[in-house]
C-alpha positions, 0 to 999 in steps of 0.5 A: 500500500502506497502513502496515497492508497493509506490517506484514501483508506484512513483519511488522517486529520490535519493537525490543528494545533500548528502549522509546521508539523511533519508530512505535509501538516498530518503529524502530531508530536508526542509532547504537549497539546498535541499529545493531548489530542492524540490521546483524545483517540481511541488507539484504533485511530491512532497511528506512530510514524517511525524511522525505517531502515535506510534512514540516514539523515544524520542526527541534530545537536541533540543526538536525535534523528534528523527530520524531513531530508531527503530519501528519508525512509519513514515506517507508519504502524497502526497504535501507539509506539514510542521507539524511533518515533518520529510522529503521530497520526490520527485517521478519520477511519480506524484500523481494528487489526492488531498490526498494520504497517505502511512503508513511506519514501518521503 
């Protein structure tokens, strides 16, 4: 499944709250009144965008991944993770399998 054919199905919701977040403004991130949001959400419409295989962007002045460069190999699963994590997702539609995962080229 394509990052298109996954936006179709699930339809995920523009993040509200600011207007610089990651993939094209759907992201949410894991600390403050975006995580507050995210955790409004039954964990079926929830879902944590991660740092895939391949990924070499570097790290920043912090020690943590880079975001947003180029070639950057992103993994969405459906849930709530905490590793690698790079963002959240909320979907209009939920996901009722216990794993499901989409692989990204951003």
């Amino acid at each position: 499944m394509t990052f298109e054919d996954w936006g179709k199905k699930y339809k995920p919701v523009k993040n509200h709250i600011t207007k610089h977040s990651h993939l094209d403004g759907i992201g949410f991130e894991s600390y403050g009144k975006e995580l507050d949001f995210v955790n409004k959400h039954d964990k079926k419409y929830i879902w944590t965008v991660m740092h895939g295989e391949g990924c070499d962007c570097g790290y920043d002045e912090n020690g943590e991944h880079a975001t947003g460069c180029d070639g950057d190999i992103w993994l969405i699963y459906n849930g709530i993770g905490i590793v690698n994590r790079v963002c959240y997702l909320v979907t209009e539609k939920p996901e009722n399998k216990e794993k499901m995962s989409v692989t990204v080229e951003y």
